[in-house]
ZAVOVEX-217779 format. One record per residue (C-alpha): x, y, z. Coordinates in steps of 0.1 Angstrom, whole numbers, padded with zeros to 4 digits, always signed. Example, Ala and Ser with C-alpha at 12.3 -4.5 7.8 and 13.67 -1.06 7.14 Angstrom:
+0123-0045+0078
+0137-0011+0071
END
This chain:
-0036-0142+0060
-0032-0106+0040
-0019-0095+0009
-0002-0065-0005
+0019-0046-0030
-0003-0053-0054
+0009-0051-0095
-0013-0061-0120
+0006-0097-0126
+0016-0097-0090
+0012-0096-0053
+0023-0104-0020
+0009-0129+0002
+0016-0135+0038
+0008-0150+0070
+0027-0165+0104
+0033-0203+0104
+0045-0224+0136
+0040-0257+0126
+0064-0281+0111
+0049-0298+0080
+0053-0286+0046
+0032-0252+0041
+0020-0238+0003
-0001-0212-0009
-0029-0217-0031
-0046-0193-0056
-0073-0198-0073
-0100-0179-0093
-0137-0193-0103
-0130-0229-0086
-0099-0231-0112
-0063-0233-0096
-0042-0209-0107
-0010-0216-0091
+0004-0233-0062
+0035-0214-0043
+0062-0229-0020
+0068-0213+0016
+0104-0205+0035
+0089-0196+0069
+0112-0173+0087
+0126-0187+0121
+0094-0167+0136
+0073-0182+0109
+0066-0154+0090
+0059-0163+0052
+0060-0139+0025
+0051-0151-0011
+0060-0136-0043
+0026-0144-0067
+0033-0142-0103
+0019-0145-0133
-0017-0134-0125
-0041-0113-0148
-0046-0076-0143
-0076-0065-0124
-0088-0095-0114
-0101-0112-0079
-0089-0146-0067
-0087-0162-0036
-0060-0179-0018
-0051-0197+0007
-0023-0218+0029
-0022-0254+0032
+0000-0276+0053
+0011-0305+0033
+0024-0342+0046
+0042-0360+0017
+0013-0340-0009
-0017-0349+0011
-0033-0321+0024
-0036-0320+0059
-0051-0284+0076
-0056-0248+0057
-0060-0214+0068
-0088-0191+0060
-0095-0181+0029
-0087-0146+0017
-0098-0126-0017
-0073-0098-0037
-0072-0080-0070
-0046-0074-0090
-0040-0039-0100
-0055-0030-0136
-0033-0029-0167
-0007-0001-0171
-0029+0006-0196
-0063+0008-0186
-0082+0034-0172
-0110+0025-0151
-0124+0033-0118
-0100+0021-0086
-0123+0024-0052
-0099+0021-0020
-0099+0023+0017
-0078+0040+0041
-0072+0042+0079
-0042+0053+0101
-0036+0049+0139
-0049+0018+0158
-0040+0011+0191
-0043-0023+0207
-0055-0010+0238
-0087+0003+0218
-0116-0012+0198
-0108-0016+0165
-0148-0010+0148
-0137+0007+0122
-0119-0022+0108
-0142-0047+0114
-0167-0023+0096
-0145-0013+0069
-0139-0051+0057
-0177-0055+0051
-0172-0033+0022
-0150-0040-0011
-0122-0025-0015
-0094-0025-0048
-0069-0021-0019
-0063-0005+0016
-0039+0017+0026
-0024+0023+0059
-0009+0050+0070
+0011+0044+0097
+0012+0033+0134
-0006+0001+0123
+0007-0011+0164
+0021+0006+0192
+0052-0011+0200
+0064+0018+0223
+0092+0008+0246
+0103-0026+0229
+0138-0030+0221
+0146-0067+0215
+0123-0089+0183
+0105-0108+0204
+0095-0077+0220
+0083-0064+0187
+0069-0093+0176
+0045-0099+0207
+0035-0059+0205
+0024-0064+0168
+0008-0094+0175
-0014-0081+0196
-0029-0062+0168
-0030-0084+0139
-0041-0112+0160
-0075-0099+0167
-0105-0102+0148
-0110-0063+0127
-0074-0071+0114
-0078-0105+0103
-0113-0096+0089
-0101-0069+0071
-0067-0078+0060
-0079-0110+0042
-0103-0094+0019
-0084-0069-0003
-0046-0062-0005
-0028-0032+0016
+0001-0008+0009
+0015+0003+0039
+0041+0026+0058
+0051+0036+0091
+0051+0066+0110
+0065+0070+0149
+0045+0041+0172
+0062+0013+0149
+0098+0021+0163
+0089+0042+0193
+0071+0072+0200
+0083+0105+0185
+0117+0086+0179
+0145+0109+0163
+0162+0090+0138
+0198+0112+0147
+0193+0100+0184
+0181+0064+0185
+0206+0037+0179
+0205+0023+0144
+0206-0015+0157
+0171-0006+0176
+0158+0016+0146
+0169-0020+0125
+0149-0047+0144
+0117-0018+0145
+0122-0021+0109
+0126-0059+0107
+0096-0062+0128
+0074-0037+0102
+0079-0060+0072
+0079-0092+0089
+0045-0081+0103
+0032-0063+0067
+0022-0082+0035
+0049-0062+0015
+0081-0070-0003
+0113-0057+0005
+0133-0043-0029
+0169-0066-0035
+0191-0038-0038
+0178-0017-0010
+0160-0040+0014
+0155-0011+0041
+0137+0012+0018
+0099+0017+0027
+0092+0040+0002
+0080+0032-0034
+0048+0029-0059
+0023+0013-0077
+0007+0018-0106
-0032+0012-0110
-0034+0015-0148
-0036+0049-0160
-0065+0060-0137
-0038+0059-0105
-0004+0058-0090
+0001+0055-0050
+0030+0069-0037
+0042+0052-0004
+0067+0077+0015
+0092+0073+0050
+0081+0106+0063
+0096+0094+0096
+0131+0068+0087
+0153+0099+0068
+0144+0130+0088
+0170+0152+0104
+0154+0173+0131
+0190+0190+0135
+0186+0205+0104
+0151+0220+0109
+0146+0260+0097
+0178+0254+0078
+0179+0260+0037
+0191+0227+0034
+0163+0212+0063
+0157+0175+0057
+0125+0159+0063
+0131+0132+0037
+0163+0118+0024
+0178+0139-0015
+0172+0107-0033
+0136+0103-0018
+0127+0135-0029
+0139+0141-0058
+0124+0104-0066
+0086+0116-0057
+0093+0142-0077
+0102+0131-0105
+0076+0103-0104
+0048+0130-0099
+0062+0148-0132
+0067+0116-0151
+0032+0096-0140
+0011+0095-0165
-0017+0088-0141
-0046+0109-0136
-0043+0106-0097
-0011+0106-0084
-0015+0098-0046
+0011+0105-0021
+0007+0081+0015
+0018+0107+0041
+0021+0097+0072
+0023+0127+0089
+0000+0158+0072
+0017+0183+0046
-0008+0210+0051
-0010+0241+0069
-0027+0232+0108
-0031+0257+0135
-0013+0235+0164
+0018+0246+0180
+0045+0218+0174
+0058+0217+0144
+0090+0196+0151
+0076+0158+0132
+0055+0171+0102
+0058+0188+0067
+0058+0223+0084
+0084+0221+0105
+0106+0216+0070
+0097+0243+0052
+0128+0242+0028
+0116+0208+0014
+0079+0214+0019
+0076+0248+0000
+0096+0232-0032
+0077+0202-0032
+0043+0223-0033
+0058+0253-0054
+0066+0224-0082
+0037+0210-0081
+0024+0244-0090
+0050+0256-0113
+0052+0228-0132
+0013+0223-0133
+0017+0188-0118
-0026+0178-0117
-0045+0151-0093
-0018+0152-0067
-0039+0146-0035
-0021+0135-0001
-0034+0110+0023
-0026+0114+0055
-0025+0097+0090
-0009+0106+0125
-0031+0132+0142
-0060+0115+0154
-0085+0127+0137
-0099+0132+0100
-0101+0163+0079
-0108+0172+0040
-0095+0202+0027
-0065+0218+0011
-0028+0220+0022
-0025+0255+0024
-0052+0281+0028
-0030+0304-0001
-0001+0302-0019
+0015+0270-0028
-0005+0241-0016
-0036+0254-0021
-0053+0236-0047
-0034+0204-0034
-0063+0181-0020
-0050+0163+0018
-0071+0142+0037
-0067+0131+0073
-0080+0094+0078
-0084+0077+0109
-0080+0071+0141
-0089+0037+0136
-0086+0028+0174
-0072+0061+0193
-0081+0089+0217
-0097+0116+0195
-0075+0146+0186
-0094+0182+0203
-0077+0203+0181
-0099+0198+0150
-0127+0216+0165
-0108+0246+0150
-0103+0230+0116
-0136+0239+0097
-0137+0277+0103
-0106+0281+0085
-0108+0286+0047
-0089+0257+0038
-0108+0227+0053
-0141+0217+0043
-0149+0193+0075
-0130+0172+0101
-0138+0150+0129
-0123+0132+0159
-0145+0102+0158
-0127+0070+0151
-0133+0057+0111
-0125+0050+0083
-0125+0063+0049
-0131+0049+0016
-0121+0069-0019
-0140+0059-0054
-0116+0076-0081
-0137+0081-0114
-0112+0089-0147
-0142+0092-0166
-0151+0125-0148
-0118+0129-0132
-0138+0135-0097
-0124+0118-0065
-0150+0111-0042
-0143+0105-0006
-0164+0090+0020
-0157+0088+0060
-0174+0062+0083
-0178+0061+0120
-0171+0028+0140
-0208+0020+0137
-0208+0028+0100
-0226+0057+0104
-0213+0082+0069
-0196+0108+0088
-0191+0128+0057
-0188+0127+0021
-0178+0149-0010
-0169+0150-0043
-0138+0170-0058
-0132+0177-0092
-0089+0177-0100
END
């Protein structure tokens, strides 16, 4: 069971049904029902649930019961969310994030993170690694493989995730110019069958959007890997995401009246010392260097990127001068991957304060009071890693 997209009257719940009886979500809160939901399993079972009418910032549990003419027959286990705060309200928001877990590798930093609570989880991108599938089923039995084990189930049924993709969802390193779009559309398929997230009526392929947590934060969930044209790389016009999802992140960083304004990045904005550049932020500089000059010109404050794809975590800025650097990015994860070398070189240059290749986790307590984010990185054994706090 997992739940996502969370609003502060609503939320996503899912899970993956087989059977052939009725099937209906249940939410409660303090032993008091506060709704029951009707199912339409898709023909692979999967279930996504539209919750309404909940209260804002507040934990209930839930979960699925199979029904034979109203008589309760079996349920699933038992998962807990909260529902963002009130637009509103500004109060702390504590979250978790992680990037990168391959099926092929222990997963401890899952299992470890869902001891803790967390307001919500965020996952930044190659949740599986469904390299070399081409058909659903294909998909299907790759992600599976994942979300079947224990971390994932652990985790995923005790707080709520917002989620995007990066390359290992579709295939590795795919170009979106190259691929055929009928593969690109069952990757995609597969990716919100297999996440507890909604998919928006007039544009159902669209991964990117946000979510408001009050006034104390607003994520920003981008496709940093569906609208890219490597063709047009070192080009004024170079795209690395689409006009209209660019001009949207920036007009929703101008306009949020949230103190934080988080972007989910799959792939890092900032300035690293590794020789490709062809899949990230750099590679773009057209797109990159307006994005991070507006944020400075127009005195945009508490943007801070989160950031997955490179196999190991980092805090520091996104530029060591110049535009980007007084814009906060953090590297989270691996959460189950072969540890990136590279960062060894990270903390003698002056824009990164510490990095590591160590599998974790990382969990991020946003205070509005003080207007101080502090971020804290675990190890697979729980062991704090690191942990600062920066002032926006």
């Amino acid at each position: 069971v997992a739940t996502g997209d969370a609003a502060p009257t609503s939320i996503i719940a899912w899970t993956q049904y087989t059977g052939d009886t009725v099937l209906a979500l249940v939410v409660w809160r303090d032993q008091s029902i506060a709704g029951v939901f009707a199912t339409d399993p898709n023909e692979a079972g999967f279930v996504h649930v539209e919750v309404d009418d909940l209260d804002a910032g507040t934990h209930y549990e839930y979960a699925f019961v199979e029904y034979d003419d109203e008589v309760p027959l079996a349920r699933s286990a038992q998962g807990i969310f909260r529902t963002a705060i009130a637009l509103d309200t500004l109060a702390p928001v504590v979250f978790g994030a992680i990037a990168c877990t391959n099926q092929r590798f222990n997963l401890a930093p899952l299992e470890r993170a869902a001891r803790h609570p967390f307001d919500l989880f965020l996952h930044l991108g190659d949740c599986t690694y469904a390299d070399g599938a081409e058909t659903p089923d294909e998909y299907r039995e790759l992600w599976a493989q994942n979300l079947a084990r224990a971390p994932y189930r652990s985790l995923r049924g005790q707080t709520s995730f917002l989620a995007t993709w990066d390359d290992h969802e579709v295939d590795n390193n795919w170009n979106p110019e190259e691929m055929d779009p009928a593969h690109v559309a069952v990757a995609r398929d597969a990716f919100f069958e297999h996440q507890p997230i909604g998919r928006l009526p007039m544009d159902p392929d669209r991964i990117w959007r946000s979510f408001r947590w009050g006034m104390t934060a607003e994520f920003f969930v981008l496709d940093t890997r569906g609208e890219r044209r490597p063709s047009s790389r070192g080009r004024p016009d170079a795209q690395y995401l689409s006009p209209a999802q660019f001009d949207w992140l920036l007009a929703g960083l101008r306009d949020s009246p949230a103190l934080f304004k988080i972007v989910m990045n799959s792939v890092p904005i900032g300035e690293f010392p590794y020789p490709s550049t062809r899949d990230r932020w750099v590679g773009y500089p057209a797109q990159r260097d307006a994005l991070l000059s507006a944020i400075e010109l127009d005195d945009i404050e508490g943007v801070v990127f989160i950031s997955g794809d490179f196999h190991h975590a980092s805090a520091g800025r996104a530029a060591a001068a110049g535009p980007g650097a007084r814009v906060l990015e953090f590297l989270v994860g691996p959460g189950g991957q072969i540890p990136n070398p590279l960062h060894i070189a990270l903390p003698a240059l002056p824009q990164f304060d510490w990095a590591t290749g160590v599998n974790n986790y990382a969990r991020f307590h946003l205070d509005p009071e003080t207007r101080e984010l502090t971020v804290s990185y675990r190890t697979s054994t729980d062991r704090l890693a690191y942990e600062a706090t920066y002032a926006l």
